[in-house]
C-alpha positions in Angstrom: 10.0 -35.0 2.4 7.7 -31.9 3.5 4.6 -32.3 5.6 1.4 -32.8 3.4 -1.0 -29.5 4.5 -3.6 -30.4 6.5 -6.2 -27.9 4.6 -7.7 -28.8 1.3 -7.5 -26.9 -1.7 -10.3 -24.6 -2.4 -11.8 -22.1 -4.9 -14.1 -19.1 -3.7 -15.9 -17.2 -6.0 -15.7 -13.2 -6.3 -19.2 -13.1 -5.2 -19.0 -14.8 -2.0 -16.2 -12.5 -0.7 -16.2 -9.3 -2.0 -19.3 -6.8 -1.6 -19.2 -4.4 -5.1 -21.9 -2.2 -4.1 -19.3 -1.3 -1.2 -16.5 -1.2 -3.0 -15.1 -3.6 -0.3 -14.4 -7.3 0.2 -13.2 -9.8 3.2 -12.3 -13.2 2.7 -10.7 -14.6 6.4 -8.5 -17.3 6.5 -10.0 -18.9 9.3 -12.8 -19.9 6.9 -9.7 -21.8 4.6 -8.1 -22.9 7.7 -5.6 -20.7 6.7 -3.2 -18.1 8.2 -3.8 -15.3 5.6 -6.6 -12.8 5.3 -7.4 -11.0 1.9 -9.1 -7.5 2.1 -9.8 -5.7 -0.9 -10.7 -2.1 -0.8 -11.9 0.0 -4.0 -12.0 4.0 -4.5 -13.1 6.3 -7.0 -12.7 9.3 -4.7 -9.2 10.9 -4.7 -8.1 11.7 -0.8 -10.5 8.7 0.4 -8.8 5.5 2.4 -8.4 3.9 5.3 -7.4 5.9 8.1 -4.8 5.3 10.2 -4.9 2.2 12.3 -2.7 -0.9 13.6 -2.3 -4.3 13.1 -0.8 -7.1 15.3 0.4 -9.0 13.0 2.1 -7.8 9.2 0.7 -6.4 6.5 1.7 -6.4 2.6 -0.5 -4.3 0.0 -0.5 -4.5 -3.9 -1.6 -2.1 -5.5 -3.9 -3.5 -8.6 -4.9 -0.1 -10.2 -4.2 3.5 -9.8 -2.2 5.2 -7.3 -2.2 5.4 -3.6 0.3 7.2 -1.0 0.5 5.4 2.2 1.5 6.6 6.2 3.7 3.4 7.3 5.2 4.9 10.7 6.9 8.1 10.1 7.2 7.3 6.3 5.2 8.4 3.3 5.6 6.1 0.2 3.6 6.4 -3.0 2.9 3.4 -5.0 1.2 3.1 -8.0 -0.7 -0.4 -10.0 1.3 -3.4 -9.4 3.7 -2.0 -6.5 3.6 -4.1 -3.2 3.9 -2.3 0.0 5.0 -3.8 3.0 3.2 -2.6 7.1 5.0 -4.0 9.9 3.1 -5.5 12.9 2.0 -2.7 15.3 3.1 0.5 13.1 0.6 2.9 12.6 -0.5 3.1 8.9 -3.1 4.1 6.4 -3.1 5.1 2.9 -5.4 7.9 0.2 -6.0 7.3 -3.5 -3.7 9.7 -4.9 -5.9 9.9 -8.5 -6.5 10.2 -10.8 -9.4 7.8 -11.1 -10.0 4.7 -9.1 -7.5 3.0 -6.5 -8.2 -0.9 -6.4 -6.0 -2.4 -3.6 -5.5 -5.9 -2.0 -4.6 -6.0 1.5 -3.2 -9.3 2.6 -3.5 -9.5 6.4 -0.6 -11.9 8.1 -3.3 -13.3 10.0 -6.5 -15.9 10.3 -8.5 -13.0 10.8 -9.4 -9.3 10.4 -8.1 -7.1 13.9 -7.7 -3.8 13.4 -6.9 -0.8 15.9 -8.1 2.1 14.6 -6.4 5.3 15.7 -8.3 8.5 13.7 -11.8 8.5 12.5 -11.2 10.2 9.3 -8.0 11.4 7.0 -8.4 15.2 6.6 -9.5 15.6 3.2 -8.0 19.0 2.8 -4.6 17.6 2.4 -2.6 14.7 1.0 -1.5 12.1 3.9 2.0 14.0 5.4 2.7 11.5 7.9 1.2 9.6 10.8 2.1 12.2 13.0 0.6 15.1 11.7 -2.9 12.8 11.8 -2.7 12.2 15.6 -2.5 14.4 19.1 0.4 13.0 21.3 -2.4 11.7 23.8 -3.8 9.3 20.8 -6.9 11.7 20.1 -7.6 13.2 16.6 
């Protein structure tokens, strides 16, 4: 017989998590007594993203529309609406909206809460994301 969950179910409306004048949204699971943390990020700028960063704990991203490329380690993979991506626990990542038009992605975080690392300030919008390497000095600088 499995163990009944101790949490309750629950319903959270679109308003109380996710911010559309920024384009962004947080919803932590410590507020659902839950181990999963949703993060939803929205572009309509091609090249813009989140910059590389860690996590210590896994991360898996689905893509709901348009088309991203993503830094996971040393690898570049492009995904496009409805593709998940998977981010290991401690590996440097970060990914651009490839175009054209808006990227609408939902980051679920492995994790009660939001803890980020971040290891550049900015992707450099002259290019398309090559890999993690080419965004960060040996010495951990920009």
């Amino acid at each position: 017989m499995p163990i009944r969950s101790k949490t309750e179910p629950a319903k959270v409306s679109a308003s109380e998590w996710q911010n559309p004048g920024q384009l962004r949204g947080l919803l932590e699971g410590k507020s659902l007594q839950t181990g999963i943390t949703l993060l939803r990020y929205v572009s309509d700028v091609v090249g813009e993203g989140p910059t590389l960063h860690v996590h210590p704990y896994d991360e898996i991203f689905m893509i709901i529309e348009g088309r991203a490329r993503f830094t996971v380690g040393d690898r570049t993979i492009d995904a496009e609406a409805g593709d998940v991506v998977f981010g290991p626990a401690n590996i440097p990542h970060g990914y651009q909206n490839l175009g054209p038009g808006r990227l609408d992605s939902l980051d679920i975080h492995v994790s009660p809460e939001w803890i980020q690392f971040d290891l550049a300030r900015a992707w450099n919008r002259s290019s398309v994301l090559l890999s993690a390497d080419s965004k960060v000095k040996p010495d951990g600088t920009e």
